[in-house]
C-alpha positions as CSV (number, residue, x, y, z in Angstrom):
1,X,17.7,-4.9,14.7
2,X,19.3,-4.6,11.1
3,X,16.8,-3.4,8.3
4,X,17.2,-4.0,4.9
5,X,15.1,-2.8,1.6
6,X,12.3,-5.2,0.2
7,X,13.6,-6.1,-3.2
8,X,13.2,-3.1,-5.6
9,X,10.9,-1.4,-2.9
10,X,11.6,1.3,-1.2
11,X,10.3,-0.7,1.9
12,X,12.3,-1.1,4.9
13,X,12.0,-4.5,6.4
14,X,14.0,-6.0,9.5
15,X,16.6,-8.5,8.8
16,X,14.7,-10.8,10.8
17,X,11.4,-12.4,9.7
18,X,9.0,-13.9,12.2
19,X,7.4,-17.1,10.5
20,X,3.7,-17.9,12.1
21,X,2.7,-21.5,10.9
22,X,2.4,-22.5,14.2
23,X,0.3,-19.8,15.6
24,X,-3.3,-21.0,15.4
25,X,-2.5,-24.7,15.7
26,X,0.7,-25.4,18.6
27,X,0.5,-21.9,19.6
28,X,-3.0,-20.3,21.0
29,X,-3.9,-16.5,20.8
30,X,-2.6,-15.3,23.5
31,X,0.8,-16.9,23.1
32,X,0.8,-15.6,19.8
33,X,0.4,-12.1,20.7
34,X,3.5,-12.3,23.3
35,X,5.6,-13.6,20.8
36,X,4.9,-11.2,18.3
37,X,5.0,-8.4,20.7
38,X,8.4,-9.5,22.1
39,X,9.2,-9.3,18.0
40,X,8.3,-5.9,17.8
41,X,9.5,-4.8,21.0
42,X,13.2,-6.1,19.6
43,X,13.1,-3.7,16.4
44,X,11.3,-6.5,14.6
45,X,8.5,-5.2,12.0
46,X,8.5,-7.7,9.2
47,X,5.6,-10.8,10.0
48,X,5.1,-13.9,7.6
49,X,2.0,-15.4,7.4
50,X,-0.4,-17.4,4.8
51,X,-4.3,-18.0,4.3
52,X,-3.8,-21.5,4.5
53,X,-1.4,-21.5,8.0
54,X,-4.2,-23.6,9.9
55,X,-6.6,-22.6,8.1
56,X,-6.7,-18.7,8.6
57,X,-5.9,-18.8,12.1
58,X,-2.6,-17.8,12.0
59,X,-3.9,-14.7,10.2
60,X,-6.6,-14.0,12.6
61,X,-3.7,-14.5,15.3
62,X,-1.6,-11.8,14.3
63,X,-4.8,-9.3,13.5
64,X,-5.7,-9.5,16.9
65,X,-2.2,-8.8,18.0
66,X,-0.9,-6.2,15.6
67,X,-4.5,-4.4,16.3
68,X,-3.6,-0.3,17.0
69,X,0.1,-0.9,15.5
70,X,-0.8,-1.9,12.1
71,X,1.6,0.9,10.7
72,X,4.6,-0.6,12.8
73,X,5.0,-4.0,10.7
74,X,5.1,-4.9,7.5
75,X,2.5,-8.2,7.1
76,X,3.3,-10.5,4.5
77,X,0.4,-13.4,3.7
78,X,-0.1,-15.8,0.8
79,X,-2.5,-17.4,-1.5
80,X,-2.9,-20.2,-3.5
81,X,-3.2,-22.9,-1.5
82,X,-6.7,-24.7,-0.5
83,X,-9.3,-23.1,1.7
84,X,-12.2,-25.4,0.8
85,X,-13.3,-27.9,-0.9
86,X,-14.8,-26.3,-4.2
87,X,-12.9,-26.2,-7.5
88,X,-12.3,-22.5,-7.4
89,X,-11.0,-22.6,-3.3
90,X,-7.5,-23.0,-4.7
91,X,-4.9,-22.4,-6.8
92,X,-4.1,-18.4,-8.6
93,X,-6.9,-17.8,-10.7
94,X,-8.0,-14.4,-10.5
95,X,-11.2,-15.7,-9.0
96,X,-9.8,-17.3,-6.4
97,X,-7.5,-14.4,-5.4
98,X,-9.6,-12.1,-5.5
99,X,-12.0,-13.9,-3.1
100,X,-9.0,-15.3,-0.8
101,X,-7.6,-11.7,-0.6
102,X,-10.9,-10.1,0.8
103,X,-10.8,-13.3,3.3
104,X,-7.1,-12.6,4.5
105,X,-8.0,-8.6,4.9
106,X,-10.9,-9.7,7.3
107,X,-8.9,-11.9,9.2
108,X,-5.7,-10.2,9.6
109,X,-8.1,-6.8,10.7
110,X,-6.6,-4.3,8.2
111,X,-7.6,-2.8,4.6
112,X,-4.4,-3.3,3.2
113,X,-2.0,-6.6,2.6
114,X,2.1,-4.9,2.7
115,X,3.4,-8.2,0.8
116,X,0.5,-10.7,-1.2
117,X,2.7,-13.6,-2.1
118,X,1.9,-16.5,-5.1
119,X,2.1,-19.6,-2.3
120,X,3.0,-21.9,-5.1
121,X,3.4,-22.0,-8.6
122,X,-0.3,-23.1,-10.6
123,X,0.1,-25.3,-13.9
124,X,-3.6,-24.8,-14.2
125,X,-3.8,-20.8,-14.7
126,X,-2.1,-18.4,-16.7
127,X,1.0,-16.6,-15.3
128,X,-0.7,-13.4,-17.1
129,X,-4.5,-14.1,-15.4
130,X,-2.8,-14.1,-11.8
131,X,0.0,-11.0,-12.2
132,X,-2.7,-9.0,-13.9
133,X,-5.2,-9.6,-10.4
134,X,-2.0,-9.1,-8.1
135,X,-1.5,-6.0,-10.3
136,X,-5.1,-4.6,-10.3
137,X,-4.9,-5.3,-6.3
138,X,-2.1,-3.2,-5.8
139,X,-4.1,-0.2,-8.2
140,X,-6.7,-0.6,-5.6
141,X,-4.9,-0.3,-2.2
142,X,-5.3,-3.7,-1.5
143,X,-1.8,-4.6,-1.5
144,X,1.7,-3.4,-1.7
145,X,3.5,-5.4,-3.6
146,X,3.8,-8.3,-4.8
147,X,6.1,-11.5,-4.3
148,X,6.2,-15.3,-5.0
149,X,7.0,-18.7,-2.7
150,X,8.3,-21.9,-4.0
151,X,8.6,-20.6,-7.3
152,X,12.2,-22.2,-9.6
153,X,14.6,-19.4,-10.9
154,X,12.7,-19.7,-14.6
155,X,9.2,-19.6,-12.4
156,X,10.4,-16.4,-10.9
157,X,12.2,-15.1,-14.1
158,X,9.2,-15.6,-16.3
159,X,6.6,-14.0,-13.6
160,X,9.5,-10.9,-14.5
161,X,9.1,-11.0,-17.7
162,X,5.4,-11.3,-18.3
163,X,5.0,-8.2,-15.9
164,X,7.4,-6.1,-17.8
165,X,5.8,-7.2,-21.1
166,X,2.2,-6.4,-19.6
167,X,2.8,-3.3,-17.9
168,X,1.9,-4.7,-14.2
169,X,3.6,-4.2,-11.2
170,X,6.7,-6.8,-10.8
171,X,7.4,-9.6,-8.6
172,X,9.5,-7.9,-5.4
173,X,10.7,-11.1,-3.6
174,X,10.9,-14.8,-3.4
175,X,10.6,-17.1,-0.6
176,X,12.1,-20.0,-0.7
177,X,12.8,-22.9,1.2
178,X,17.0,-23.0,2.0
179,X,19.3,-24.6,4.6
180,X,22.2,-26.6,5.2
181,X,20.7,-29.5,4.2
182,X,18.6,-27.9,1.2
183,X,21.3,-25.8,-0.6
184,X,19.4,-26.4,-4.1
185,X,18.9,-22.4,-4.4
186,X,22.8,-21.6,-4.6
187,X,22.9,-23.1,-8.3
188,X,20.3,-20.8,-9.8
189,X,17.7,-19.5,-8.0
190,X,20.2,-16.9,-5.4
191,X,22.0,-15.6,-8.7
192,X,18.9,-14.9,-10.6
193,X,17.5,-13.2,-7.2
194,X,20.9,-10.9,-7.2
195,X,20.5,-10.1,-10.7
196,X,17.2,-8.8,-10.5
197,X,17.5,-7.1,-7.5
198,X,15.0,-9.1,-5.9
199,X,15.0,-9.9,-2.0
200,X,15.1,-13.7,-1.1
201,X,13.4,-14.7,2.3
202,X,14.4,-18.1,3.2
203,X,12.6,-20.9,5.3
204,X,13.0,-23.7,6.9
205,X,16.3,-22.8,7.6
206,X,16.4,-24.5,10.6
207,X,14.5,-27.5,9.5
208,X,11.4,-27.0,12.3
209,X,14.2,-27.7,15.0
210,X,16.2,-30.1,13.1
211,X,19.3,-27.8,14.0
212,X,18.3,-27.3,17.7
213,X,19.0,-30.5,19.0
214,X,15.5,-31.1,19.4
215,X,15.9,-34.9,17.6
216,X,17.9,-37.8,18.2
217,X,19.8,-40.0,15.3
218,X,17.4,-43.4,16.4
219,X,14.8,-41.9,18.5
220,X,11.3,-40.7,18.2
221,X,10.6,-37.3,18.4
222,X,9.1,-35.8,20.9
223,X,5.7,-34.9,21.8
224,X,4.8,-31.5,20.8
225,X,7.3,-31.2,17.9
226,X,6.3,-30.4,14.5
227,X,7.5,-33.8,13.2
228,X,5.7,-35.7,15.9
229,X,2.4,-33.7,15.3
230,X,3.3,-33.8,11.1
231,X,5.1,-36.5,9.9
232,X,4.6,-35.9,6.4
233,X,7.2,-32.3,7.3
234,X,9.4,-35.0,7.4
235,X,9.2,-35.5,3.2
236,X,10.3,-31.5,3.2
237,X,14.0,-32.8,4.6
């Protein structure tokens, strides 16, 4: 297994990202811990998960697997997204994140996040309100560092910009959804990611089997497959 460095971290991650969306939902506990075991076992120590991954069970997945080698990987998890059905159960206000963050730390069965990610960019709060609760979680050991998901190149480039301006600690990385048939990120988003220095974690990149022969031009997919079980994935294509 290759490792690279996080961004402008001095964080080692592997190469090699093991995505968990399905772990709580297609895949049960147990099955979960093989696989990430097996990832580990291969040099593997970088683990991407989110609050809202069926509904915090992926995250209670993986704290039950990673439980006595929490210093071996590097645990990545997001927020933003909804976990209820009250006003303040969503988005990156600095109430919500500092509620979902205790909630993701219980889960995951650790007292520290490596990589707290902005799930998705919020219209409805301040840039400055959620980098400055990122920012006061990484003063208090609650986090890492800090990256974004989803985010455009002037999302990402402004979230750079207010922290430098403020005085918080920066954005680190970007995820962002890239493949052969999403190549959107080449025009702006990859340069901008270079120029900063930032690292750039891509997903979907095999379009949840799309690549794997797993559908047929004409035919409905199977049973068990993410676009049988989610049809609206089929909008992210």
């Amino acid at each position: 297994m290759r490792y690279e460095t996080l961004g402008t971290t001095g964080m080692k991650v592997s190469q090699l990202c093991l995505g968990t969306n399905v772990m709580g939902a297609y895949v049960d506990d147990e099955a979960s811990a093989k696989i990430i075991n097996a990832f580990i076992n291969s040099g593997g120590n970088f683990i991407d998960t989110a609050n809202a991954y069926n509904e915090g069970k992926s995250e209670a997945a993986i704290g039950k697997a990673v439980k006595g080698l929490r210093h071996d990987v590097i645990i990545a998890t997001k927020v933003n997204m909804p976990m209820g059905e009250g006003p303040n159960d969503r988005g990156s206000s600095r109430s919500h994140i500092m509620h979902a963050v205790e909630q993701s730390l219980r889960r995951l069965q650790t007292d520290y996040i490596d990589l707290y990610i902005l799930h998705h960019w919020d219209n409805e709060t301040r840039l400055e309100e959620s980098l400055r609760a990122m920012d006061d979680l990484v003063r208090q050991g609650k986090i890492r560092y800090v990256g974004v998901s989803n985010f455009s190149a002037w999302q990402v480039t402004k979230s750079l910009w207010v922290a430098d301006s403020m005085g918080l600690d920066p954005v680190r990385s970007v995820q962002v959804q890239y493949s052969y048939l999403h190549r959107d990120p080449e025009l702006e988003l990859l340069p901008m990611a270079e120029a900063h220095g930032l690292s750039v974690a891509p997903f979907w990149v095999f379009s949840a089997g799309m690549f794997a022969g797993r559908y047929q031009r004409g035919e409905e997919p199977s049973t068990g497959t993410r676009f049988k079980e989610r049809p609206s994935y089929l909008q992210r294509l």
